[in-house]
N, C-alpha and C positions, 0 to 999 in steps of 0.2 A: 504494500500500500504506500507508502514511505518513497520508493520508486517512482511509484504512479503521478505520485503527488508534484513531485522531484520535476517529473518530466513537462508535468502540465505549465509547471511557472519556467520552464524554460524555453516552452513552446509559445507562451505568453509574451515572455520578454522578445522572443526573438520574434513576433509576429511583431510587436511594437516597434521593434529596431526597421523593419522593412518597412513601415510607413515611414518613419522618418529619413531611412535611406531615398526613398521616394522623393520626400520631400527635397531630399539633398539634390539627387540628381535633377528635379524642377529645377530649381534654383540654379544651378549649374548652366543646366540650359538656356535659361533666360537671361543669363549674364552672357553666354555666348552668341546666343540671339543679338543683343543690343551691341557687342564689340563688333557684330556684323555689320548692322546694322550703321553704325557710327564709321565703318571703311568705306562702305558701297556710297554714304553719303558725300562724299569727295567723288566728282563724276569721274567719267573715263574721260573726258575732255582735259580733263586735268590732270589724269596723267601721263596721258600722251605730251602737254605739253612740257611737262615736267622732265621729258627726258629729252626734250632737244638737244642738242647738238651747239655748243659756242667754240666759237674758233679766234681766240683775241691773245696778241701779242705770242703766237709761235706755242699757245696751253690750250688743251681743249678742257672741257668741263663740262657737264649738263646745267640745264637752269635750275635741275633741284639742288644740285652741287652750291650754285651760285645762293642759292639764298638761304641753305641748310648754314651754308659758312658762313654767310655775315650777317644772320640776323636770329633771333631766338625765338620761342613759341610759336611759330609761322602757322598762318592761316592762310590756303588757299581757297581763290573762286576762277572760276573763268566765264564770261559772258560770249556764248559762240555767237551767238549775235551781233557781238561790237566784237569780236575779237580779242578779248583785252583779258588779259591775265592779271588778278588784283591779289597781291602779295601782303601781307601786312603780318609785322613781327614785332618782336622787343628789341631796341634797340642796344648794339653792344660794341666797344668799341675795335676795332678802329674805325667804324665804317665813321666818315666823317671828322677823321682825328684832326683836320687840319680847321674847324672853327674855334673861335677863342670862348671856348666852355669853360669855365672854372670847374676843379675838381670835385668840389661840393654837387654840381649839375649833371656833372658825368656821370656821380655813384646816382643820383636821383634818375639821369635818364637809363642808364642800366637797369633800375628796378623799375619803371613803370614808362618811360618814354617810347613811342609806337614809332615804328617808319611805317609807311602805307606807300605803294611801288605799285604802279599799274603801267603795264605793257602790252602794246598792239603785237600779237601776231598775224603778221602775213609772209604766206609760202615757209613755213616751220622755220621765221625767223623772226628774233623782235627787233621791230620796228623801232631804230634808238632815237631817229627823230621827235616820236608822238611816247616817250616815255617819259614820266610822271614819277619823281619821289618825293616825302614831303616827312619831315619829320616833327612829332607831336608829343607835347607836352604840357600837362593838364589843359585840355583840350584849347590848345593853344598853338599857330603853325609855329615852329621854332624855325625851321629852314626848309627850302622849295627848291628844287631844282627840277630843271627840264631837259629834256632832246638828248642830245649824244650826251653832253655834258653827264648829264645824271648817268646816263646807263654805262657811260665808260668811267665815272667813278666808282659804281658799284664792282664793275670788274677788275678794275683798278685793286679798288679793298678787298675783292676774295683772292689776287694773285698774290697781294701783302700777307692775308692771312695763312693761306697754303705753302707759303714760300721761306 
């Protein structure tokens, strides 16, 4: 009897543990669900462009290359519509070392200062004329730049940084 008894609360607990194994593997799922969810959300436009092709000063590089290296937290969009590739990261340096920042603004723009970078693609290439950086702090422009300028400092700062 003592056996019988033995076996029932073990048959118990273990039918118990199966609901909750249940509930674990839910959960599991649903967290992999949503990490899916959250990659698919970055279109295929995006990363098709992402893996262009840059050819400046004798370095190739992709454009994910170019802005994985000089910019942090990056947020991509791309509008196939307008063309434009809309970048926007946390600011870090060097990109821009040559403005008279005082150090105090540097660490401030490192922790919360945005660049926002939008670029025309045409023919799987960006367009340096019609490209756009702008650097932001507390929702304030700090510095603009346009056209080649801008898009050949950026390349500029990631052959500094790589180099």
């Amino acid at each position: 009897m003592a056996k019988l008894a033995c076996m029932t609360c073990i048959c118990a607990l273990l039918t118990g543990c199966g609901d909750r194994l249940s509930e674990i593997k839910d959960a599991a799922s649903g967290i992999n669900t949503a990490a899916n969810s959250a990659a698919s959300a970055v279109s295929r436009d995006v990363h098709a462009i992402r893996a262009i092709d840059i050819n400046y000063k004798d370095t190739s590089f992709t454009v994910n290359d170019l802005f994985k290296t000089i910019l942090r937290d990056i947020r991509w969009d791309y509008d196939p519509e307008k063309n434009e590739l809309h970048v926007r990261g946390t600011w870090q340096p060097p990109l821009f070392s040559d403005q008279p920042w005082n150090d105090e603004l540097k660490e401030r723009l490192a922790e919360s200062g945005i660049v926002d970078v939008t670029c025309k693609i045409i023919d799987d290439k960006i367009d340096s004329s019609q490209t756009k950086t702008t650097v932001i702090f507390n929702n304030e422009n700090l510095l603009q730049k346009n056209g080649e300028e801008a898009l050949h400092h950026l390349y500029d700062t990631y052959l500094l940084s790589t180099h």
